[in-house]
SEMIMI-512866 format. One line per 10 residues: number of its first residue (from 1); their letters; for each residue z, x, y of C-alpha. Coordinates in steps of 0.1 Angstrom, whole numbers, plus 5000, padded with zeros to 4 digits. Last residue first. Layout:
BEGIN
NUM> A> Z/X/Y  ... $
This chain:
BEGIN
645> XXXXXXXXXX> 8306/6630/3842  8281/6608/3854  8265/6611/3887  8240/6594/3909  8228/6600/3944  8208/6578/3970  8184/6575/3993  8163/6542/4002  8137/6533/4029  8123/6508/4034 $
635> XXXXXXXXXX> 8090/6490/4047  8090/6456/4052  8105/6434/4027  8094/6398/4024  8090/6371/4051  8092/6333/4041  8071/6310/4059  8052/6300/4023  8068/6316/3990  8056/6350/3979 $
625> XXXXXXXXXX> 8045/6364/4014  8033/6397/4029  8032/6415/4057  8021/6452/4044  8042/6478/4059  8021/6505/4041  8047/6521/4027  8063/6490/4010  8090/6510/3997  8100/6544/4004 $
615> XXXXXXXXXX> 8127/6561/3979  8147/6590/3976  8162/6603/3952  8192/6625/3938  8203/6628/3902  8236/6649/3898  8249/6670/3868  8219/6688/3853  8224/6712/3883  8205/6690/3902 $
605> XXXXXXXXXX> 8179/6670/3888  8159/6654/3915  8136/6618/3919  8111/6613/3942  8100/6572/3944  8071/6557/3963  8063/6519/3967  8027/6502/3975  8025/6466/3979  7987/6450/3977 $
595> XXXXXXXXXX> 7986/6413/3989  7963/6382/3983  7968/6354/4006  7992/6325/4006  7974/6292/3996  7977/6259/4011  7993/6225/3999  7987/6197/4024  8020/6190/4043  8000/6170/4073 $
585> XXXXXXXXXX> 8021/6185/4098  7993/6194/4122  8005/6233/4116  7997/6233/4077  8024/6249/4076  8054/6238/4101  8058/6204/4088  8056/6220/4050  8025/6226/4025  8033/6236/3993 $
575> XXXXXXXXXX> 8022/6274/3973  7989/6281/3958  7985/6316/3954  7959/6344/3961  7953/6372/3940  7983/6401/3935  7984/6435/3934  8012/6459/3928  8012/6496/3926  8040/6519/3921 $
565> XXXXXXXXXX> 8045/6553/3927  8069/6577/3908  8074/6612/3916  8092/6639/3894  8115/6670/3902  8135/6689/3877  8107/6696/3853  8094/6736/3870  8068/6719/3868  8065/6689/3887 $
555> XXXXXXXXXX> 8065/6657/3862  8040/6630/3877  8050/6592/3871  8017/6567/3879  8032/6529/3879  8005/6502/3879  8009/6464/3880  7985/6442/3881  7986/6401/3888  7955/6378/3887 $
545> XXXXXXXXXX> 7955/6337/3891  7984/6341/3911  8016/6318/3900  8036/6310/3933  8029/6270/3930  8006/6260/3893  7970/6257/3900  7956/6220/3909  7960/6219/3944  7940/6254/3951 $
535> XXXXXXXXXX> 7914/6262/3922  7888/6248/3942  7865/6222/3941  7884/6197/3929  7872/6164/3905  7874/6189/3873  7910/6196/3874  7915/6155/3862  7950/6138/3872  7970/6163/3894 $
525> XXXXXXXXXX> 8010/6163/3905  8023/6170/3867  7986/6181/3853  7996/6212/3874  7968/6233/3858  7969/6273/3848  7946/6301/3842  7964/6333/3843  7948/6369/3841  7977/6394/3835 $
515> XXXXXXXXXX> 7971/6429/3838  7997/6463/3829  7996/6499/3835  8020/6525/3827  8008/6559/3837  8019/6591/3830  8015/6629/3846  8035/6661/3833  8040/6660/3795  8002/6653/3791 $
505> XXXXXXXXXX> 7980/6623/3795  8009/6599/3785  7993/6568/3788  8013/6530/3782  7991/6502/3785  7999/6463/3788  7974/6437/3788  7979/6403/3793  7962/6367/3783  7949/6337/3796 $
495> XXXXXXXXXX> 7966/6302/3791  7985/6276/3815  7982/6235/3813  8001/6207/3823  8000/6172/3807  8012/6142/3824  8022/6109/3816  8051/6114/3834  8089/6107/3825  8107/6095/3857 $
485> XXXXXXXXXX> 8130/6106/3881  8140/6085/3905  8129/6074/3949  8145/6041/3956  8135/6004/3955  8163/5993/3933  8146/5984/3905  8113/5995/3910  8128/6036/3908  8099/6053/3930 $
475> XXXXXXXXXX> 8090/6087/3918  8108/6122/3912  8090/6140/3884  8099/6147/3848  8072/6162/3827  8056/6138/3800  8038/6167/3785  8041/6206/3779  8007/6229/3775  8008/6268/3765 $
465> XXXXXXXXXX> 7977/6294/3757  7986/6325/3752  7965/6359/3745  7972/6390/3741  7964/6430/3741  7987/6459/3737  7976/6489/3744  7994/6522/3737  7982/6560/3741  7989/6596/3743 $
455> XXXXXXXXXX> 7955/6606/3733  7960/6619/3696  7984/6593/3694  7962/6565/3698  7987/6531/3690  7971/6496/3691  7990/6464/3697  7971/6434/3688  7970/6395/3697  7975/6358/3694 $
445> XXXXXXXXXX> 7993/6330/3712  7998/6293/3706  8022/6268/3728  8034/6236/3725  8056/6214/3750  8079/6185/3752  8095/6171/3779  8131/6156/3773  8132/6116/3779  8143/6098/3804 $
435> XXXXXXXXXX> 8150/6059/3799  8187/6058/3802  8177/6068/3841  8159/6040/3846  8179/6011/3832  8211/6029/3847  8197/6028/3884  8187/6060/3903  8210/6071/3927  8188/6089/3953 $
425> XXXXXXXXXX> 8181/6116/3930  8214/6128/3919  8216/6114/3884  8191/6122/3860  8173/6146/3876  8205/6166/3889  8218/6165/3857  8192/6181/3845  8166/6165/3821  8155/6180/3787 $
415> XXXXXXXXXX> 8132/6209/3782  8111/6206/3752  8096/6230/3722  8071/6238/3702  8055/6270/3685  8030/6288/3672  8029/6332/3667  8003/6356/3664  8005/6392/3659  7977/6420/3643 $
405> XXXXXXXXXX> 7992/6456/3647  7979/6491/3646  7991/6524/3642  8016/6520/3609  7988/6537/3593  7991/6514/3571  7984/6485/3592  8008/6461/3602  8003/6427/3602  8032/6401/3623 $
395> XXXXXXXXXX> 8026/6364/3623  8050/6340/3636  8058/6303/3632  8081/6279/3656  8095/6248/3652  8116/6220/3675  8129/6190/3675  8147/6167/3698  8174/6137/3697  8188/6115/3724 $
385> XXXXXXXXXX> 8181/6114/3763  8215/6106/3772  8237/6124/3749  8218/6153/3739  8210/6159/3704  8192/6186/3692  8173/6201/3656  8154/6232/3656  8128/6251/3633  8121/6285/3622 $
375> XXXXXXXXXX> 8090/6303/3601  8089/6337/3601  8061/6361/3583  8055/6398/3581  8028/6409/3564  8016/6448/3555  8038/6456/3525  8037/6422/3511  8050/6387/3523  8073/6405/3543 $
365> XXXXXXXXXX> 8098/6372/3551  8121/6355/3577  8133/6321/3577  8149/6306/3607  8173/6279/3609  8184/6258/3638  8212/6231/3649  8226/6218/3681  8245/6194/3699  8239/6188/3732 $
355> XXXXXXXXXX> 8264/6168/3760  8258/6162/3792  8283/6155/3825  8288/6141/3857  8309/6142/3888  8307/6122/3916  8282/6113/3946  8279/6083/3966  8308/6079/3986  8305/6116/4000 $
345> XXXXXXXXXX> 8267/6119/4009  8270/6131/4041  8293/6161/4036  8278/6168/4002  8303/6173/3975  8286/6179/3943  8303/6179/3908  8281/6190/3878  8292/6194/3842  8274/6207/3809 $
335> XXXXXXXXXX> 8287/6205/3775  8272/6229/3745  8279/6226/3711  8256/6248/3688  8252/6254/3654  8236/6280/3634  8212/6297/3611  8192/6332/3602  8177/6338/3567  8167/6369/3551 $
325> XXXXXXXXXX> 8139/6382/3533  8120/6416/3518  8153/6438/3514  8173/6407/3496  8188/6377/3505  8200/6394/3542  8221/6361/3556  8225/6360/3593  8253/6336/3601  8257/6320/3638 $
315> XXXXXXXXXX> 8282/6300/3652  8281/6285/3688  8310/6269/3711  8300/6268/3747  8312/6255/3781  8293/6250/3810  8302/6240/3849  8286/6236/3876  8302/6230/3915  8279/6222/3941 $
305> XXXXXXXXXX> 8298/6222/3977  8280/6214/4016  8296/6219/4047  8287/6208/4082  8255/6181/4081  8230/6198/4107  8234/6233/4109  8241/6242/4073  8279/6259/4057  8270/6259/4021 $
295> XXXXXXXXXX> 8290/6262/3994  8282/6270/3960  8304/6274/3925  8292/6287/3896  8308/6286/3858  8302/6295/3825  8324/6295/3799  8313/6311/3762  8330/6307/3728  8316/6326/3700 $
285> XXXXXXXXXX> 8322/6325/3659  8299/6355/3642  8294/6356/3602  8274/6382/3588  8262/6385/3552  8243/6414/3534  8269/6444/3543  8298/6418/3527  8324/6397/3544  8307/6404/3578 $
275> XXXXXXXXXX> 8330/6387/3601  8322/6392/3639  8350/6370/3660  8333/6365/3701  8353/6358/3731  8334/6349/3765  8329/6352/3801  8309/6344/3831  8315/6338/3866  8298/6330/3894 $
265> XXXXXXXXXX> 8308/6326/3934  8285/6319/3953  8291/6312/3998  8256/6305/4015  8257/6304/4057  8235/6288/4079  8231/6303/4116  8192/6298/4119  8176/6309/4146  8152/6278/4160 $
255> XXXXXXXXXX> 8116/6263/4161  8126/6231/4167  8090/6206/4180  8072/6213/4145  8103/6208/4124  8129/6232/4108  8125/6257/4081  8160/6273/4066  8173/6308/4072  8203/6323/4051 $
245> XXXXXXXXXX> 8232/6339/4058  8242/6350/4026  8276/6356/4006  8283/6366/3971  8309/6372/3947  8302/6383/3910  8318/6378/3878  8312/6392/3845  8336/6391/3814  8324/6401/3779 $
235> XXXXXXXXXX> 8350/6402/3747  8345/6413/3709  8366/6409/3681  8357/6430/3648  8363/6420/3613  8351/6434/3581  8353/6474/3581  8390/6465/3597  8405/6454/3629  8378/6464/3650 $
225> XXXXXXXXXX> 8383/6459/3689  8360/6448/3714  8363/6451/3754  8338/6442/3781  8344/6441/3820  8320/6436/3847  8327/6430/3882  8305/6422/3908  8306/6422/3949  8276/6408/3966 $
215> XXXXXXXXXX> 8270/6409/4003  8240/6394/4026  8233/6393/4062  8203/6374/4072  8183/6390/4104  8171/6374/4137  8134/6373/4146  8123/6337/4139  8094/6322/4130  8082/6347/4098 $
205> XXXXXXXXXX> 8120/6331/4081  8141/6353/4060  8150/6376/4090  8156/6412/4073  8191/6423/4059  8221/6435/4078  8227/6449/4042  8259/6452/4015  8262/6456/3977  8296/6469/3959 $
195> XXXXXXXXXX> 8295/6472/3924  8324/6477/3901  8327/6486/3863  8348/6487/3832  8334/6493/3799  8358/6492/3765  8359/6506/3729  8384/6501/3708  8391/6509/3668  8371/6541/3658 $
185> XXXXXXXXXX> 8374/6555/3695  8354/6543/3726  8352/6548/3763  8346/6534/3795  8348/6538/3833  8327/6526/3861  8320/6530/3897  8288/6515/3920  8283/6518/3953  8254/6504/3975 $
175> XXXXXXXXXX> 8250/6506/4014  8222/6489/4034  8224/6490/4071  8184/6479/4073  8171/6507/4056  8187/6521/4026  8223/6541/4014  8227/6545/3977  8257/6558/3958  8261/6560/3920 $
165> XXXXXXXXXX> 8296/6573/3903  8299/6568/3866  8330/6581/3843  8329/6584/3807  8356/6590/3780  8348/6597/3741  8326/6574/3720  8304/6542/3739  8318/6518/3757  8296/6488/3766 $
155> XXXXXXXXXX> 8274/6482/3791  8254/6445/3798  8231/6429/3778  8204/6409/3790  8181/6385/3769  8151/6366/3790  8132/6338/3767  8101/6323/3770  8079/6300/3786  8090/6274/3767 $
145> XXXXXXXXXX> 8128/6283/3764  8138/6250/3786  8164/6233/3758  8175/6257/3728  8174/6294/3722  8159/6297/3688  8136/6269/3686  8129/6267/3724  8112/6305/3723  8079/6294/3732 $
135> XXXXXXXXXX> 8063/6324/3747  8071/6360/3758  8103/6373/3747  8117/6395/3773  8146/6417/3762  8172/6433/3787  8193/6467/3777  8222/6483/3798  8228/6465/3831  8260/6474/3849 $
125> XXXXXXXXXX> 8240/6492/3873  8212/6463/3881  8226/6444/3905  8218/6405/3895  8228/6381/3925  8188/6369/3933  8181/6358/3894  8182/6324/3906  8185/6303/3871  8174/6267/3861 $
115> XXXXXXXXXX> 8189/6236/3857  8163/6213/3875  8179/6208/3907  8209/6234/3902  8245/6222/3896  8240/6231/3862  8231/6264/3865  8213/6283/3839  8234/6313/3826  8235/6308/3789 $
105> XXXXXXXXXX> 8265/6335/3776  8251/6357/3749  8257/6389/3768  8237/6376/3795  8215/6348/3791  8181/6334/3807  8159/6308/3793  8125/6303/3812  8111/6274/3816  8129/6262/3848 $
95> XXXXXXXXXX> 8112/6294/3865  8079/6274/3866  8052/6286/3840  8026/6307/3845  8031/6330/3815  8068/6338/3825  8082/6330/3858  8109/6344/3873  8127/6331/3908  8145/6345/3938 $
85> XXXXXXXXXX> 8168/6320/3964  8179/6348/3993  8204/6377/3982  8184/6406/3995  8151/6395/4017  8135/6364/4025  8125/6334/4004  8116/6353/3961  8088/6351/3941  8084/6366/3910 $
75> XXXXXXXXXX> 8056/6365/3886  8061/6380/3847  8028/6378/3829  8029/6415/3817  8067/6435/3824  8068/6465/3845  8074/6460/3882  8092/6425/3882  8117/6435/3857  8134/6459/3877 $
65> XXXXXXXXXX> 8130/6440/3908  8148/6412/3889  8175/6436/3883  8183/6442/3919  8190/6476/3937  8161/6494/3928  8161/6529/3919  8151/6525/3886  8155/6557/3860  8188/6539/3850 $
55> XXXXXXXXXX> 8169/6506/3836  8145/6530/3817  8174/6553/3798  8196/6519/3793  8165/6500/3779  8140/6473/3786  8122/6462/3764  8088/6436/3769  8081/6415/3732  8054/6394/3722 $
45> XXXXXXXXXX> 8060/6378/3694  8047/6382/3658  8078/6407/3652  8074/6435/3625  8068/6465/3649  8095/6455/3672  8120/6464/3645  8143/6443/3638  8183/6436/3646  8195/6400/3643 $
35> XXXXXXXXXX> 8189/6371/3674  8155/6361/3656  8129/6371/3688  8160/6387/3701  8175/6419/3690  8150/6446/3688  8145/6479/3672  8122/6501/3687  8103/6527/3664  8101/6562/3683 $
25> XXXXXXXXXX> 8065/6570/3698  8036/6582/3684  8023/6617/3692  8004/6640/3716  7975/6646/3741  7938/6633/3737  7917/6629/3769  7904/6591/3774  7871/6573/3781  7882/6546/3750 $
15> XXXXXXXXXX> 7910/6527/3760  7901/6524/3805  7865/6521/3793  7875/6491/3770  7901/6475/3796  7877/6476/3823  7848/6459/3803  7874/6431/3797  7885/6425/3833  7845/6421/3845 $
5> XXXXX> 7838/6400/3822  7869/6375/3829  7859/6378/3866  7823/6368/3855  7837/6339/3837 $
């Protein structure tokens, strides 16, 4: 409590002890929270932006790293370096409940253990908007949205004829090229582009000394043409190439370099017919493919293969009944398919498949000038674990000095078994695995977004509070003797709430700031939180119980050079035990210590044509960890140059 004190009497001094400076920003329109354009200022959910202007100011290499620096009650963790397994979680909750899609396309991977998404092979130069939504987001976008929601959209052409060169060379042999063309006229508009990422990398493992090389080759290509006023064809295509050499843990008594390799290979694409019969009615047909393909070549059973597969048909109508209400709805078909081809596990495995069909409708209504309502629900059925529903309900009240905003939104949702769950677990037997059910979940959040424009100031302020039940665990199948999932009777916990502040004390120096304070239980692996001590076996893995983030941006005057430096701090984490940690073996969880990474950026405008920078990250050569035994960067070093023309 005296933590949470402490927090709070910070945020006051830091929004009232302030100099005044200039004006309110530009209203942002957003896509997500309802999948049809709004503006931000009428949503009850909480809502992180990311757009081409800010995504292109980054110097990172990765999207995730992107993300990672700005956006409240996001926690990443990633084993090793470039290209090794990274995850996102949202409000304390594991990556699995967080629904990722790019240009429409769901890119969770089947093949995975529990479905979810490794955000490790995202470059960030083809990226030109990503949305967060924050919260339960299952009623719009389906199975494993309970911690929210993650929309990207990549370029598209825009009018005339561009060309984009960007060049970055780092520490550790790294080299980074990126190329694209596009263009658009009154029928066609297309965006072309190549990326080319290559390091020596960093050892991923703190018990060895030899490094992991990683590549990644993408391509991204989106066309759409207009036939008429009414009817437009759009097309996305991304795919991307990787390979890692990767480090795994071995035993107590084989301490050892690792000489494992990771082969990916993921692609992406679909074909989307817009038909707006009228400027009140739109109509959009889309089929999606997704597919991923692994292989890895590991030291002690030759070659391993996990092959998933996804294929989508959705439509979606957004119905504008008049200027105060409209009505969003659709259906979904979605199959999924694994095939896994483990050297020593050949008879046994095979390929397997799910099946959801899906149907939602949200309402959305300004009940008066100030009030902003939507109220949504959800209908799925999946063809082993049956039917699920969902609802949601949002609250958005804007003053009328269209300064200050009151939001709160409610909603449900469920996350149903992988295929990996259900079938791949030591070959669970039909009675069991007919028995899984999806987990459910609930979740409630409230807050307020305040604008000063007389001091170059926004807050925003909230809190959540999320549970979900009955989550699926791997214990012992009684009819056949071996280890299953199986349904809990479990329920886990995660509230507290973020701050985000944006400060423009004059057209020179900035800060962005942002605070999460998460409180979280793993009711999954823990029966009462009150019989421990400590916070440590009972908090969720790789979630800190406190996370900031501060970037301070200074504008040198004669406005061609700026300097950015970042600030992140984290509390202490739980994370598993493992033969090598604790060192007698015993696999008791322990926690990784508290860390503060510093990065500094100086960006040039030359000639208004070329942007060059250079980067140091981690300048204090902090040693650091986000998953147990796993090293992260030391310090780098990054220069680069961009130009568009």
């Amino acid at each position: 409590m005296l933590q949470k004190l402490k927090v709070l009497t910070f945020i006051i001094i830091y929004t009232m002890v302030l100099k005044p400076v200039f004006a309110t920003d530009i209203p942002i329109i957003v896509i997500s929270p309802s999948q049809k354009a709004q503006s931000k200022s009428t949503v009850g959910t909480s809502v992180t932006v990311f757009d081409e202007v800010k995504i292109g100011k980054s110097n990172d290499f990765f999207l995730g790293d992107v993300l990672e620096n700005d956006t409240p009650s996001l926690n990443s963790f990633q084993t090793g370096g470039h290209g090794s397994t990274s995850g996102i979680q949202l409000r304390g909750l594991p990556k699995r409940y967080s629904t990722v899609f790019i240009d429409g396309v769901k890119q969770s991977d089947p093949s995975s253990v529990s479905n979810d998404f490794d955000f490790s092979h995202i470059l960030k130069n083809q990226i030109s908007r990503v949305e967060i939504l924050h919260g339960n987001q299952t009623s719009v976008y389906g199975s494993g949205a309970i911690g929210g929601a993650i929309n990207i959209v990549t370029k598209k052409g825009k009018p005339g004829f561009q060309k984009d060169v960007s060049y970055n060379t780092a520490s550790n042999k790294t080299h980074n090229l990126a190329l694209s063309m596009s263009g658009a006229n009154d029928k066609n508009d297309f965006y072309i582009g190549l990326e080319r990422f290559i390091t020596a990398g960093i050892s991923a493992m703190k018990t060895n000394d030899e490094k992991d090389d990683y590549r990644n080759n993408s391509l991204l290509a989106n066309y759409g043409y207009k036939f008429n006023d009414k009817l437009k064809l759009e097309n996305s295509f991304r795919f991307t190439d990787g390979y890692l050499q990767y480090d795994t843990k071995g035993n107590v008594t084989n301490v050892r370099k690792d000489s494992d390799e990771q082969q990916q290979n993921e692609l992406s694409a679909s074909a989307s017919l817009i038909y707006k019969p009228n400027k009140r009615f739109t109509n959009r047909l889309i089929y999606s493919k997704y597919n991923i393909k692994r292989i890895y070549n590991t030291y002690d059973h030759g070659q391993d293969s996990y092959y998933g597969y996804r294929n989508s048909l959705n439509y979606f109508g957004n119905y504008n009944i008049d200027l105060d209400s409209s009505v969003v709805f659709g259906l979904d078909t979605e199959f999924d398919e694994v095939d896994y081809n483990e050297d020593d596990l050949k008879n046994t495995l095979r390929k397997e498949g799910f099946q959801t069909n899906s149907v939602y409708v949200d309402y959305q209504k300004r009940v008066n000038n100030n009030l902003y309502a939507t109220l949504g629900g959800r209908l799925d059925e999946h063809s082993l674990s049956g039917k699920e529903n969902s609802q949601r309900a949002t609250l958005a009240y804007l003053f009328d000095d269209k300064l200050t905003k009151l939001k709160s939104s409610y909603g449900t949702g469920f996350r149903f078994p992988s295929l990996y769950e259900a079938y791949y677990v030591w070959g669970a037997s039909t009675a069991v695995r007919s028995g899984l059910k999806a987990e459910t979940s609930k979740g409630f959040d409230a807050g307020f977004e305040k604008q000063f424009p007389d001091l170059g100031l926004n807050i925003d302020l909230t809190y959540f509070n999320t549970k979900y039940f009955n989550a699926l665990e791997g214990w012992e199948d009684n009819d056949n003797g071996n280890s299953a999932t199986m349904n809990t009777t479990s329920t886990t916990k995660s509230q507290g709430f973020e701050f985000i502040s944006k400060w423009n004390t004059s057209k020179k120096l900035n800060f962005d700031f942002n605070y999460t304070y998460s409180s979280t239980f793993d009711g999954a692996e823990h029966n009462n939180p009150k019989v421990l001590a400590s916070y440590t076996n009972s908090q969720m893995v790789r979630v800190p119980r406190h996370l900031f983030n501060l970037s301070t941006n200074y504008i040198f005057p004669d406005e061609n050079l700026n300097l950015t430096l970042r600030t992140k701090i984290s509390s202490k984490m739980r994370d598993y035990g493992t033969a090598l940690e604790p060192s007698d073996g015993s696999f008791d969880d322990v926690k990784l210590n508290s860390y503060m990474v510093n990065d500094l950026s100086l960006n040039y405008n030359l000639w208004d044509t070329y942007n060059v920078f250079f980067d140091v990250n981690n300048i204090l050569d902090k040693k650091y960890y986000t998953a147990l035994g796993y090293n992260q960067m030391d310090r780098a070093i990054n220069f680069g140059i961009k130009r568009s023309y």
